[in-house]
mmCIF file as Biopython writes it, N, C-alpha, C and O atoms, coordinates in Angstrom:
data_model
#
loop_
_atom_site.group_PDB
_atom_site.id
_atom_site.type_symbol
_atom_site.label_atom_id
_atom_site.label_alt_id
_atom_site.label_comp_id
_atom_site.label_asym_id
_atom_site.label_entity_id
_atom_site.label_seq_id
_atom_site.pdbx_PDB_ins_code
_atom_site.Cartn_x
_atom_site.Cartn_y
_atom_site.Cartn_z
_atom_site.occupancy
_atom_site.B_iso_or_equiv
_atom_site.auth_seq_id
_atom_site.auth_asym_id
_atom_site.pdbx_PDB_model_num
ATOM 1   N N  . UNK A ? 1  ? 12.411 -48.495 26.894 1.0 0.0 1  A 1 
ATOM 2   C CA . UNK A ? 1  ? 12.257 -47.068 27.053 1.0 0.0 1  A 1 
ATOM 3   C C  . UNK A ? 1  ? 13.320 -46.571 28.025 1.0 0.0 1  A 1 
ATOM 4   O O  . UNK A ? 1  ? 13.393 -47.124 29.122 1.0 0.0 1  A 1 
ATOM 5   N N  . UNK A ? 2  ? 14.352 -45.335 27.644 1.0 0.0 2  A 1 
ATOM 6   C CA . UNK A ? 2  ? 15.090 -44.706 28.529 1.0 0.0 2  A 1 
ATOM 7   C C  . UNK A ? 2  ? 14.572 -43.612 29.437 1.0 0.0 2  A 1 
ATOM 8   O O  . UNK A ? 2  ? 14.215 -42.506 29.031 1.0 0.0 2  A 1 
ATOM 9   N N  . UNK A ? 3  ? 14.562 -43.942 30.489 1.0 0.0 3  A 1 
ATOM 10  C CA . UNK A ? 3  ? 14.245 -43.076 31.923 1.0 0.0 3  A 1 
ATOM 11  C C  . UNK A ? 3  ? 15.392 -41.988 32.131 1.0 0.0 3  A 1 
ATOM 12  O O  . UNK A ? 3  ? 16.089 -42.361 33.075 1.0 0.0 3  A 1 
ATOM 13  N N  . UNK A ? 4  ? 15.914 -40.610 31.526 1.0 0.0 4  A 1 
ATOM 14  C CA . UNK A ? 4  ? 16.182 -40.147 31.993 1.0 0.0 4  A 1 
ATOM 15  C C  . UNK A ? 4  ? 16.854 -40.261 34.017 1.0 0.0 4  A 1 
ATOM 16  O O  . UNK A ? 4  ? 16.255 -40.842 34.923 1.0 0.0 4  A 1 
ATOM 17  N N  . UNK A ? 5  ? 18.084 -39.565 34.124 1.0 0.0 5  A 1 
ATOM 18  C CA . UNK A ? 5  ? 18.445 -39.529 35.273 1.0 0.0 5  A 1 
ATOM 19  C C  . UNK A ? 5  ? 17.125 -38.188 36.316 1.0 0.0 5  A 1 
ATOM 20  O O  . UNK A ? 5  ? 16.489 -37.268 35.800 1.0 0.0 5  A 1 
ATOM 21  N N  . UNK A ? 6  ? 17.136 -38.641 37.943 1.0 0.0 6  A 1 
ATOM 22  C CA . UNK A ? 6  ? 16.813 -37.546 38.434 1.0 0.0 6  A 1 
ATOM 23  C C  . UNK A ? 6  ? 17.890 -36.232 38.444 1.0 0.0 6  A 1 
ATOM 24  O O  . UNK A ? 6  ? 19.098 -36.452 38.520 1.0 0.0 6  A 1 
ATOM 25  N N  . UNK A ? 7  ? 17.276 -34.638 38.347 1.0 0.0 7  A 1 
ATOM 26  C CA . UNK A ? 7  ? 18.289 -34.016 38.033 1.0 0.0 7  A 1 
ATOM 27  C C  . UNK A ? 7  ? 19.068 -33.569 37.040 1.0 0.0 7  A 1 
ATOM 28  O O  . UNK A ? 7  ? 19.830 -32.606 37.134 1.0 0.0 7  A 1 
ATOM 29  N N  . UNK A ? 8  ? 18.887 -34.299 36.000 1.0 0.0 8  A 1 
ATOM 30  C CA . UNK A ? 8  ? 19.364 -34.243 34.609 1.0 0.0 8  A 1 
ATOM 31  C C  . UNK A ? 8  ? 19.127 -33.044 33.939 1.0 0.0 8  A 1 
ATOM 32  O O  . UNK A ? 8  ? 17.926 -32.999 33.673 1.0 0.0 8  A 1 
ATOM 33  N N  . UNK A ? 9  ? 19.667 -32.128 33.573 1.0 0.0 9  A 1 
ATOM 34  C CA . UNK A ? 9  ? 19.809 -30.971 32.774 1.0 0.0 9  A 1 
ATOM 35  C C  . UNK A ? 9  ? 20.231 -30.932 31.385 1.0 0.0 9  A 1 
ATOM 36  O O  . UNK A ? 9  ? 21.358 -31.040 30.904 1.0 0.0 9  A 1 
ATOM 37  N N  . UNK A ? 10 ? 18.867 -30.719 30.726 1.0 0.0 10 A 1 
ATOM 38  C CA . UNK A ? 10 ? 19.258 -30.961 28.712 1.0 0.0 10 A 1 
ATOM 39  C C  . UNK A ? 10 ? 19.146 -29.425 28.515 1.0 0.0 10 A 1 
ATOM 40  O O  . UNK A ? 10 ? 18.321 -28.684 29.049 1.0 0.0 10 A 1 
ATOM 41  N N  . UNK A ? 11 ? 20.217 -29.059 27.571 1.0 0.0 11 A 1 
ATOM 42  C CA . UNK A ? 11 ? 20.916 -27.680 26.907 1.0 0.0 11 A 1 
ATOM 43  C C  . UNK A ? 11 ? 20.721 -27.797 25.776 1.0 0.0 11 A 1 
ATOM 44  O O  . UNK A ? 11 ? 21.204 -28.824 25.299 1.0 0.0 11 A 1 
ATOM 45  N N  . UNK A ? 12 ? 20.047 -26.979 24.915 1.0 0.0 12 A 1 
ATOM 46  C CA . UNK A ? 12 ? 19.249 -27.235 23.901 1.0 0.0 12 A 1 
ATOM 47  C C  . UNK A ? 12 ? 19.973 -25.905 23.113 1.0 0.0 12 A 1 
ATOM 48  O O  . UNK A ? 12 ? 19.786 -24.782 23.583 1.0 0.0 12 A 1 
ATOM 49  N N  . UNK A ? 13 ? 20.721 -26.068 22.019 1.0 0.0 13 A 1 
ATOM 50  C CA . UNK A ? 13 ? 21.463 -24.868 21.527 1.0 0.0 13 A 1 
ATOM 51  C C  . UNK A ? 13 ? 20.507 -24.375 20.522 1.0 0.0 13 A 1 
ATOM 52  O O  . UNK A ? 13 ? 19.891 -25.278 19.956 1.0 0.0 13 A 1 
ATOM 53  N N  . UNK A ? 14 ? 20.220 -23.161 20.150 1.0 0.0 14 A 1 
ATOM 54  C CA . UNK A ? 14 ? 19.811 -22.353 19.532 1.0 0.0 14 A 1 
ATOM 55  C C  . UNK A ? 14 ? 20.013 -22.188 17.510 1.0 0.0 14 A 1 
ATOM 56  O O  . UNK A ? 14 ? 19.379 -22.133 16.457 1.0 0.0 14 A 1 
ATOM 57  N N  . UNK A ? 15 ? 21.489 -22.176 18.147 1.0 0.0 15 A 1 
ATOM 58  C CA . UNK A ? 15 ? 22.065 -22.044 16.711 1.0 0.0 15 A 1 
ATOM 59  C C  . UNK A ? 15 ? 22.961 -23.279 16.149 1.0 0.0 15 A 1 
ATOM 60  O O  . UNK A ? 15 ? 23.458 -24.092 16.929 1.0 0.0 15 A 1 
ATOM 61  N N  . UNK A ? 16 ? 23.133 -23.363 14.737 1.0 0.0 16 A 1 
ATOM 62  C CA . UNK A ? 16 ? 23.423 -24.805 14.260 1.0 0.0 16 A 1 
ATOM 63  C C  . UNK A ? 16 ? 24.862 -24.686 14.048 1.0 0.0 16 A 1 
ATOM 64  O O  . UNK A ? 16 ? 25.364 -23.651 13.609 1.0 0.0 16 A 1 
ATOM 65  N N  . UNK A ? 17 ? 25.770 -26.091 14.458 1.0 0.0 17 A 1 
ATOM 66  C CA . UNK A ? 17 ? 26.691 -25.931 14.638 1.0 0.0 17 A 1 
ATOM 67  C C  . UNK A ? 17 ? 27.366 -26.956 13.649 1.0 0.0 17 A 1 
ATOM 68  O O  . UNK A ? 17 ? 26.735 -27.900 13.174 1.0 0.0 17 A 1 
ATOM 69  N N  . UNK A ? 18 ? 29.015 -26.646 13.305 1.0 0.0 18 A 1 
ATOM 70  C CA . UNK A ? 18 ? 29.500 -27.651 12.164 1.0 0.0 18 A 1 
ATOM 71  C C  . UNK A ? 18 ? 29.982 -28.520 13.230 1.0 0.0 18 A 1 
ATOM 72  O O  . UNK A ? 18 ? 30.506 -28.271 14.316 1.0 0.0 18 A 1 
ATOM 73  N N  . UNK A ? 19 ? 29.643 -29.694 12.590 1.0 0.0 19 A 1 
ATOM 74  C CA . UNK A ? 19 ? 30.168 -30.983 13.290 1.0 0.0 19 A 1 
ATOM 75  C C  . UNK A ? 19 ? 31.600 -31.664 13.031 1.0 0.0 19 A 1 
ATOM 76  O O  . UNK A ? 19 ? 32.144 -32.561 13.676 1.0 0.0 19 A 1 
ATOM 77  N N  . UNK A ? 20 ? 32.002 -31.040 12.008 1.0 0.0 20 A 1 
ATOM 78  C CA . UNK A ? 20 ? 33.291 -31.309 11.964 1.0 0.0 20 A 1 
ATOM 79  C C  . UNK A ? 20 ? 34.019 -30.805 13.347 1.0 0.0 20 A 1 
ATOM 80  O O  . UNK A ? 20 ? 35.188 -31.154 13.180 1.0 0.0 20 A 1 
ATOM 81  N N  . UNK A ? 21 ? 33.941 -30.245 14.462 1.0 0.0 21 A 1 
ATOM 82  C CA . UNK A ? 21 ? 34.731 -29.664 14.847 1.0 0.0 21 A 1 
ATOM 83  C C  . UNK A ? 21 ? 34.993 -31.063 15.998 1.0 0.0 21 A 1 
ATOM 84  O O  . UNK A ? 21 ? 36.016 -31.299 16.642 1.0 0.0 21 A 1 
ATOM 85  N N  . UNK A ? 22 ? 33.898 -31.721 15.981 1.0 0.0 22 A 1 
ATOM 86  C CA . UNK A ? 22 ? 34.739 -33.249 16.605 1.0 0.0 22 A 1 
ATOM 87  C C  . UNK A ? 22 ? 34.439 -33.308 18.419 1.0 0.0 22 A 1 
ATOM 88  O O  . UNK A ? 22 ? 34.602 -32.423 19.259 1.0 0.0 22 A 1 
ATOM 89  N N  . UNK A ? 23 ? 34.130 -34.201 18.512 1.0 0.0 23 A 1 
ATOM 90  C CA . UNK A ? 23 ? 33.792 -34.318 19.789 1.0 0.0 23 A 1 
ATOM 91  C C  . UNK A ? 23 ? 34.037 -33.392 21.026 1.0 0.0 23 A 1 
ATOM 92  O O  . UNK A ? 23 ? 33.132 -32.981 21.752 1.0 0.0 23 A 1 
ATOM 93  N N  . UNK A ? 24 ? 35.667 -33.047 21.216 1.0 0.0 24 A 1 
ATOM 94  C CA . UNK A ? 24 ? 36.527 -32.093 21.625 1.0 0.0 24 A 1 
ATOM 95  C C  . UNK A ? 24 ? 36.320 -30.827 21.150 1.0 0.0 24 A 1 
ATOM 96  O O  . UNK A ? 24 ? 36.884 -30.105 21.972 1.0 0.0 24 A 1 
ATOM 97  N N  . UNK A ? 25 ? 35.916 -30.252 20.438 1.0 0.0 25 A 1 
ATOM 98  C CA . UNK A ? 25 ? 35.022 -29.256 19.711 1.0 0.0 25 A 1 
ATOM 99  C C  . UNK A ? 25 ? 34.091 -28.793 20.129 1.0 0.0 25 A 1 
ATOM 100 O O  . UNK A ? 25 ? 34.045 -27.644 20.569 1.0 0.0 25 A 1 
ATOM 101 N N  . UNK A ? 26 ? 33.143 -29.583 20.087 1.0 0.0 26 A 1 
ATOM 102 C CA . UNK A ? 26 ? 31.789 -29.729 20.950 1.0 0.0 26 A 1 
ATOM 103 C C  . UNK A ? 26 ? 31.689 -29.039 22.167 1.0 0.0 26 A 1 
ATOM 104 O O  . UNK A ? 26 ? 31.158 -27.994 22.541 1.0 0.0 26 A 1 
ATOM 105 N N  . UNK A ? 27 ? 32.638 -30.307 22.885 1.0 0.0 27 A 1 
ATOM 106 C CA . UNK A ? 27 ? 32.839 -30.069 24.640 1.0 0.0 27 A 1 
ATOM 107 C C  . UNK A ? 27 ? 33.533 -28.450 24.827 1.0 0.0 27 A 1 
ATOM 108 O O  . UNK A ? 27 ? 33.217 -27.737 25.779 1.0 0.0 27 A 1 
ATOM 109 N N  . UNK A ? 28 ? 34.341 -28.094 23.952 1.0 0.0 28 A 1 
ATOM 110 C CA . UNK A ? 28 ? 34.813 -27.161 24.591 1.0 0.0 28 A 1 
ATOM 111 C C  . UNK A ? 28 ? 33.716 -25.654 23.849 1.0 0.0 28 A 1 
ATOM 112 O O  . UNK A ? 28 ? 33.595 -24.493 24.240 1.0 0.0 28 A 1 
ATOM 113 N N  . UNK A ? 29 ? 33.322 -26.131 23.097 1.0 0.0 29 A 1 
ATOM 114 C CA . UNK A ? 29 ? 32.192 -25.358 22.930 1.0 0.0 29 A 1 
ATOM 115 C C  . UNK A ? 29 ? 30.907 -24.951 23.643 1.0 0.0 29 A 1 
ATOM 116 O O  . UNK A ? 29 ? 30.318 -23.871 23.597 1.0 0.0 29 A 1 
ATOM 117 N N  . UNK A ? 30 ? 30.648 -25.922 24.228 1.0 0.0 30 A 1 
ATOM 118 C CA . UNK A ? 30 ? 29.614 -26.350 25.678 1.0 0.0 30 A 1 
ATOM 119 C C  . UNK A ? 30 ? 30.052 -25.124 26.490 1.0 0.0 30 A 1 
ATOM 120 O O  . UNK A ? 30 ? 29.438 -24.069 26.652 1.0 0.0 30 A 1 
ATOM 121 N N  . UNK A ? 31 ? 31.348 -25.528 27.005 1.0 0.0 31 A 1 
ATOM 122 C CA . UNK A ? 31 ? 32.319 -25.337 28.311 1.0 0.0 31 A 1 
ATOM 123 C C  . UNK A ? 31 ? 32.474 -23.452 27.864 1.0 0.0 31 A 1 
ATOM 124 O O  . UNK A ? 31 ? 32.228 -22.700 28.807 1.0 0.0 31 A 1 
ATOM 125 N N  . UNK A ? 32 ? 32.726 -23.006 26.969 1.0 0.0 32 A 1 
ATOM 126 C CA . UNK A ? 32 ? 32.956 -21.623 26.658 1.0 0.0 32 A 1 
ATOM 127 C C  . UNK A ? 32 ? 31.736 -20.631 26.420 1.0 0.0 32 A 1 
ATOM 128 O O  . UNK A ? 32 ? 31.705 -19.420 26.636 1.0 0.0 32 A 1 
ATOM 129 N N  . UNK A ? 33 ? 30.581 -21.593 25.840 1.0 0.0 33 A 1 
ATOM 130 C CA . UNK A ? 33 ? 29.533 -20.653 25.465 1.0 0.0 33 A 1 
ATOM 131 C C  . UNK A ? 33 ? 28.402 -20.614 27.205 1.0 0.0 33 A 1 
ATOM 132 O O  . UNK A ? 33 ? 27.640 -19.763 27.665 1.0 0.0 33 A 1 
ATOM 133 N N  . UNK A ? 34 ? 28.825 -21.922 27.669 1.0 0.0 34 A 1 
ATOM 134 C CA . UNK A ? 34 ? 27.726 -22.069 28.464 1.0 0.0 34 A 1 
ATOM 135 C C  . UNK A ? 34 ? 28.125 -21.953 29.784 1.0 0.0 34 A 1 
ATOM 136 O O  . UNK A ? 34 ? 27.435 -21.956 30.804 1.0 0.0 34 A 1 
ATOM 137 N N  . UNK A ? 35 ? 29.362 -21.847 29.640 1.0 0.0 35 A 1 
ATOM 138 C CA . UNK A ? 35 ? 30.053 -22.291 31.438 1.0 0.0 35 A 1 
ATOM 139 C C  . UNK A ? 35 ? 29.884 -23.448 32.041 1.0 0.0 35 A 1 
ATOM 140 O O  . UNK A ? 35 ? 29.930 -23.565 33.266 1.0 0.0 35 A 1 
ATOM 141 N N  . UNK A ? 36 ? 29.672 -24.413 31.229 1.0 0.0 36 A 1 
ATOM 142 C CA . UNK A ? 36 ? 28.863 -25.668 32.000 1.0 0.0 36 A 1 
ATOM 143 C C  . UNK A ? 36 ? 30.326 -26.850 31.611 1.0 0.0 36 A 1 
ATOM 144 O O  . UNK A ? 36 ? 30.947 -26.478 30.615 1.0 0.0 36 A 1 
ATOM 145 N N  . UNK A ? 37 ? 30.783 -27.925 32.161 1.0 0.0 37 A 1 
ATOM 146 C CA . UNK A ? 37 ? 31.653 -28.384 32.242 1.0 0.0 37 A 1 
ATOM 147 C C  . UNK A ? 37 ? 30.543 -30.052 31.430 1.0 0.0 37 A 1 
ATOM 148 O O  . UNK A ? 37 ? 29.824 -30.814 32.077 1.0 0.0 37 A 1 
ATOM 149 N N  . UNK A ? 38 ? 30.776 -30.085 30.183 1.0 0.0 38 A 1 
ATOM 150 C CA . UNK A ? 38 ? 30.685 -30.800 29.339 1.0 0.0 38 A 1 
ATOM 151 C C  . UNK A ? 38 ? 30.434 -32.221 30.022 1.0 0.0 38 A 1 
ATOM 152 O O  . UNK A ? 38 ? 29.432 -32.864 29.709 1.0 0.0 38 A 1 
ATOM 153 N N  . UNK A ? 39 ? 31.475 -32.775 31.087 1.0 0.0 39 A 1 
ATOM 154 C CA . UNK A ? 39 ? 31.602 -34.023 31.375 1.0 0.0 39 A 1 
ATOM 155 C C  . UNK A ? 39 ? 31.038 -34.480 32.668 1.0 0.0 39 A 1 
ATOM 156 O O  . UNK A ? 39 ? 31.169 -35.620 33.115 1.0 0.0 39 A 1 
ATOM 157 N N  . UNK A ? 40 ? 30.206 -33.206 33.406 1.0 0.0 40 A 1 
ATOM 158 C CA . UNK A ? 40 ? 29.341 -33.533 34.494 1.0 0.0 40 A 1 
ATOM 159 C C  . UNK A ? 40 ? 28.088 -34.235 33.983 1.0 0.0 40 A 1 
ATOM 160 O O  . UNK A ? 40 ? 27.199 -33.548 34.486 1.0 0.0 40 A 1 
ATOM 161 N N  . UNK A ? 41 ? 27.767 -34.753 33.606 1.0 0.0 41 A 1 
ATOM 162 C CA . UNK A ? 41 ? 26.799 -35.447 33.344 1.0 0.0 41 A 1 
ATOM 163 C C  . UNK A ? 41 ? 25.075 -35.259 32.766 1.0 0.0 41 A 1 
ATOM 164 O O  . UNK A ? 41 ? 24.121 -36.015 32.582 1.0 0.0 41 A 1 
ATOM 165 N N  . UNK A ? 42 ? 25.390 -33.632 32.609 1.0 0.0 42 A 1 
ATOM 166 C CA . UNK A ? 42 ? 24.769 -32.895 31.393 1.0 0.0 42 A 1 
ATOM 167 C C  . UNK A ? 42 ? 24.316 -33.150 29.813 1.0 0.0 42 A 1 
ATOM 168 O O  . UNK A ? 42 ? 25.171 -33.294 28.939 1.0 0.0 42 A 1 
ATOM 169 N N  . UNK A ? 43 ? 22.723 -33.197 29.495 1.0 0.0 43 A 1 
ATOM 170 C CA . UNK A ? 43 ? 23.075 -33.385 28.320 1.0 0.0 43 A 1 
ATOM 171 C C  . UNK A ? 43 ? 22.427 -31.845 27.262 1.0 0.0 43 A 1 
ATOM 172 O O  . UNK A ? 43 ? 21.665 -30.878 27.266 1.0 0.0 43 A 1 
ATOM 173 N N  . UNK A ? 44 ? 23.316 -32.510 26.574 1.0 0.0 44 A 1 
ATOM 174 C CA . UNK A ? 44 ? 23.322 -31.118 25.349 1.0 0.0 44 A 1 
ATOM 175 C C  . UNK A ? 44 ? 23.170 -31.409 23.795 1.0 0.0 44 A 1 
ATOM 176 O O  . UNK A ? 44 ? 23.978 -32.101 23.176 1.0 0.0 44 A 1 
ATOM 177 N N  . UNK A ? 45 ? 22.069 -30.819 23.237 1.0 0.0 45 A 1 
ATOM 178 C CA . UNK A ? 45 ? 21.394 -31.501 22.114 1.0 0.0 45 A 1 
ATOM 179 C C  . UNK A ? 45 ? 21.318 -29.660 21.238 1.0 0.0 45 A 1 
ATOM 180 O O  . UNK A ? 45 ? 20.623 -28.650 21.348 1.0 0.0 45 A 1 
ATOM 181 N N  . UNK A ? 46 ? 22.555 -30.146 20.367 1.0 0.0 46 A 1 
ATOM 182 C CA . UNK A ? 46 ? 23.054 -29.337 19.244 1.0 0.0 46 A 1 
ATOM 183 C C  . UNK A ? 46 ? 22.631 -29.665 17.939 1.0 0.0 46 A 1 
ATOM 184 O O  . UNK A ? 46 ? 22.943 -30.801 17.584 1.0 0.0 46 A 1 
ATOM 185 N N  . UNK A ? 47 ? 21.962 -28.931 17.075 1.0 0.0 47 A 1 
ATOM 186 C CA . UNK A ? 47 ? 21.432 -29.110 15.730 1.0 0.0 47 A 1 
ATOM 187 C C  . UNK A ? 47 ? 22.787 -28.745 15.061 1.0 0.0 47 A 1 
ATOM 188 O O  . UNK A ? 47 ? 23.613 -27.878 15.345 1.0 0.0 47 A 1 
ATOM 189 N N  . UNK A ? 48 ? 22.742 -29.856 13.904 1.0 0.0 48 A 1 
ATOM 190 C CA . UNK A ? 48 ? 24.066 -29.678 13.053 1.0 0.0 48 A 1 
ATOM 191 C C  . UNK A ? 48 ? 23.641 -28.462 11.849 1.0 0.0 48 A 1 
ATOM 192 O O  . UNK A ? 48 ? 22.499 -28.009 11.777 1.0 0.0 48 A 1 
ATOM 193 N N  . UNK A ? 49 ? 24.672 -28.071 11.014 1.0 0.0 49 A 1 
ATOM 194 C CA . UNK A ? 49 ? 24.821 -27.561 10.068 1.0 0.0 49 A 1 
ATOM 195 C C  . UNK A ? 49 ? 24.528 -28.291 8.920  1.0 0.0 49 A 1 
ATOM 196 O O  . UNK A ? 49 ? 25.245 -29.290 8.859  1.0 0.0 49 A 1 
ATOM 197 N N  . UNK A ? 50 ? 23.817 -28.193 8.060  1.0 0.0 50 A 1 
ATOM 198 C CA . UNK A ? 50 ? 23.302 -28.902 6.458  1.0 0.0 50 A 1 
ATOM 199 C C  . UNK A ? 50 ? 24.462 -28.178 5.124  1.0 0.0 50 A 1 
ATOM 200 O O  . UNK A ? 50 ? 24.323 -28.501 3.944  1.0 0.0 50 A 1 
#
C-alpha cells in the first residue's frame, strides 16, 4: 500500500484533456492553467479525452 507524502497536494482537473500533447504538454499545462510549477512535487490527476 502507497502512503502518500505529508503535505502532498492532488489537482484534480475538471475538464478532459488530449493526451497526445505529451508529458511536456501536460506540465506546461499544469504550470499555465494553475500557476503551480508541475515539478514541485505536486500531484495532478487529469482525465483523458476518449
Amino acid at each position: 500500500m502507497l502512503t502518500p507524502a505529508a503535505g502532498l497536494t492532488i489537482y484534480v482537473a475538471t475538464q478532459p484533456v488530449d493526451f497526445r500533447k505529451g508529458a511536456d504538454g501536460l506540465a506546461l499545462l499544469a504550470k499555465e492553467t494553475l500557476g503551480q510549477d508541475p515539478m514541485k512535487g505536486n500531484r495532478y490527476e487529469i482525465p483523458r479525452l476518449r
